[in-house]
N, C-alpha and C positions, 0 to 999 in steps of 0.2 A: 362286171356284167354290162354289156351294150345298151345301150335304148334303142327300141326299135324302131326305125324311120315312120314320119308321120305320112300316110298314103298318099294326102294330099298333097305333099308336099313335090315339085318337078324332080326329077333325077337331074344328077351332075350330068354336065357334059361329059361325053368317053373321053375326052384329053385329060379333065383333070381326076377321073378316076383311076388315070394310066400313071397320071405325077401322082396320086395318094400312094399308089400300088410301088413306084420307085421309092418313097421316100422309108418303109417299110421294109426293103431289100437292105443287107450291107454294101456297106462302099467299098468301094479296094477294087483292085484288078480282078480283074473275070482268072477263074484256077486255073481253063487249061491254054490261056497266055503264057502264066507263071509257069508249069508246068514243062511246055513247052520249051521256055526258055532255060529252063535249067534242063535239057537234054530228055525228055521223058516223050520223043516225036515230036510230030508235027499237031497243030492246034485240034486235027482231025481226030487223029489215034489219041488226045490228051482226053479229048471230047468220049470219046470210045471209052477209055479207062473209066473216067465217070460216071457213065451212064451204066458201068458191069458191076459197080459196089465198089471198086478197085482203091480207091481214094477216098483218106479221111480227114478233115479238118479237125485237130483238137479235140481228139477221139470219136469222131462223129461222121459217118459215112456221107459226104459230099454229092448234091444233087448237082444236075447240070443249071449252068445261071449263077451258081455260088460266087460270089466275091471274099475275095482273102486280103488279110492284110500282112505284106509278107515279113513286117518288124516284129508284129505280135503273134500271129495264124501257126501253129505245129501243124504241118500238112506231110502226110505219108502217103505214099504208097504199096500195096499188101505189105503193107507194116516197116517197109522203108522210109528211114529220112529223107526230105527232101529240105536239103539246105538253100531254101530261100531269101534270106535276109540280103540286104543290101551290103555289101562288101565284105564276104563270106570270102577268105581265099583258103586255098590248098596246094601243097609245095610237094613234091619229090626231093628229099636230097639222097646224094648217095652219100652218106659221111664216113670220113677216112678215122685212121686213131687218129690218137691222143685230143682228140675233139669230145669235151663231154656235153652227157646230152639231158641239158639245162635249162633254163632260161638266162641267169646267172651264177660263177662261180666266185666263191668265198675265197679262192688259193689264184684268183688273176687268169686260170686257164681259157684258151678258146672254145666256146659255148658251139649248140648246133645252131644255136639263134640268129648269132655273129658272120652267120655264112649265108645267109638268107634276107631278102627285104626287112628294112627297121618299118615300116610303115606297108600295111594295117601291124599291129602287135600280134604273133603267134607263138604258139608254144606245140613242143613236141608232141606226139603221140606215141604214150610209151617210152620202154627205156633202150639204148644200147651201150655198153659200159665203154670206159673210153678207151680200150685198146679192140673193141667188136669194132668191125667196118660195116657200110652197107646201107640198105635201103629206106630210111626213118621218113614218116609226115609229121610235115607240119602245120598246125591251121588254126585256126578263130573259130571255128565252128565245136562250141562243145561237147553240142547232143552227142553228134557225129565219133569224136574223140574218145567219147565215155564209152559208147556201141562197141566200135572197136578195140578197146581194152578191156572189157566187162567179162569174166569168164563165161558168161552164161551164153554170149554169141558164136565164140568157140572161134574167131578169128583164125587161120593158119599162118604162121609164118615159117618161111622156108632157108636154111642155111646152108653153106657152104662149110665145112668143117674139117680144115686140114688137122692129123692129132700124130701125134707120137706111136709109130708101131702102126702093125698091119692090123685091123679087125678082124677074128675071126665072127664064123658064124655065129654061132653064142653068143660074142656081143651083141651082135647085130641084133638077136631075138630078144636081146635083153633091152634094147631102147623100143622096140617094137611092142612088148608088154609092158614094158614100164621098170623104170627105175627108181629101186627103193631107197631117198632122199632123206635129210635129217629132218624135213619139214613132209613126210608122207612119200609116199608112194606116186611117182609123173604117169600124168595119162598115155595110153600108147601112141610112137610117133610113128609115124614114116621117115622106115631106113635104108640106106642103100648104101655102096661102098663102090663107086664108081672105075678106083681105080686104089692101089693100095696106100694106106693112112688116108685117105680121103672122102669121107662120108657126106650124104646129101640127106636133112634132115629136116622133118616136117614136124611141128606140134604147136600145139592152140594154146598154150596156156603162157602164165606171161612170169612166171617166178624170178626172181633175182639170181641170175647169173645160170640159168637153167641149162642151159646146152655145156657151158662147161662143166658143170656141176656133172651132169650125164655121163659125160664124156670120164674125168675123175671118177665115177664110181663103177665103168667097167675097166679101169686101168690106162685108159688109154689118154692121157693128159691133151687136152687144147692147143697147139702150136698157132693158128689161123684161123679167125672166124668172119665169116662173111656175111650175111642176111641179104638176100638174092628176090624175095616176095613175100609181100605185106598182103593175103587174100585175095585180090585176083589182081592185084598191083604188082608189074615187074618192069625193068629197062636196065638190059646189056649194056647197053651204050653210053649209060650215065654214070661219068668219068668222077673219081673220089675228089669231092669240095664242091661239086657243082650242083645247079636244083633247077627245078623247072616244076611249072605246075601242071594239076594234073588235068588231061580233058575231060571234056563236059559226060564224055562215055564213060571213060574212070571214074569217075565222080559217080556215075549211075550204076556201075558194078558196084562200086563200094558202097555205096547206101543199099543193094539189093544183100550183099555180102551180112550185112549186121540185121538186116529185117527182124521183126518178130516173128517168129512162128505162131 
């Protein structure tokens, strides 16, 4: 409880009721600096976002004037990550076989790790086993990491799937419903059969060894697998063993990708 000022007493000068009034605010970076700078527009439209509810710190809907602090502050946007921290990075690789996908291997093999910057330390996102080729991240961010492996975000990834024998239709209805597995029933994917043995496949879920598993239980055995999109992450032209990270727009698809509803 306050005491209440004595009447007689002078008021402060307005400069030092302006220093009481900072000393009362958090410190840190003004959000829609931070914001900005991780890809979310210009300081303008960051400003905007704030002032529409759009933005929360630490569960808590962000007024304009907020200061963040971006080592300790969880700041989203409508329920997106926004990976703030100071040396946060994010890789693209495309990884070839016999490359597993680890941090470390116990039999001496070449890791995805081994293919990518030692310095900051990152680990994969998710699995590809080591004869699947294709598109894997990797990063230090783990909200971010958890988001997109969490079944509940429903992530898509998209394969390439050369198999043994031509698909008929039937099979095809039967990855599309779902394939009844030793471990349940797969959710429906998205199927197509572009050209014959040659399926392009869509599904959100993340099971051990799933597409071939699929593939196996309509008859039609695995010859080639490729992973072609990680949710709205894709690149043709990123040649097997090579990696790049991703841009600051990628980054803001992918965090809008795994949002809370």
């Amino acid at each position: 409880m306050t005491t209440p000022s004595d009447p007689d007493e002078p008021e402060a000068p307005l400069w030092e009721q302006w220093a009481e009034q900072r000393k009362q605010l958090p410190t840190g970076e003004r959000l829609q600096k931070v914001l900005a700078s991780t890809g979310w527009g210009s300081r303008r439209t960051c400003e905007e976002l704030i002032a529409e509810g759009r933005v929360t710190v630490n569960g808590e809907v962000a007024q304009l004037g907020r200061r963040v602090d971006p080592e300790q502050d969880r700041i989203e946007v409508d329920g997106a990550p926004v990976g703030v921290k100071p040396g946060l990075v994010y890789y693209l690789l495309n990884k070839p076989t016999g490359v597993v996908t680890t941090a470390k291997d116990t039999h001496g093999r070449r890791t995805v790790v081994d293919l990518v910057p030692s310095e900051p330390r990152v680990f994969p996102v998710g699995r590809l086993d080591v004869d699947t080729e294709g598109l894997l991240l990797l990063t230090n961010d783990g909200d971010l990491a958890h988001r997109i492996t969490h079944p509940s975000h429903g992530v898509e990834k998209e394969y390439l799937v050369h198999v043994k024998g031509r698909v008929s239709q039937g099979g095809l209805r039967r990855l599309r419903d779902g394939v009844e597995l030793d471990d349940g029933l797969t959710a429906p994917a998205a199927a197509s059969q572009p050209s014959p043995g040659v399926l392009r496949l869509t599904i959100h879920e993340g099971r051990n060894r799933q597409v071939r598993r699929m593939c196996d239980a309509i008859g039609h055995p695995v010859l080639r697998l490729v992973r072609t999109r990680i949710g709205p992450i894709t690149d043709r032209s990123l040649r097997p063993g090579d990696w790049r990270e991703l841009s600051t727009g990628e980054r803001r698809a992918l965090a809008e990708a795994v949002a809370t509803s």
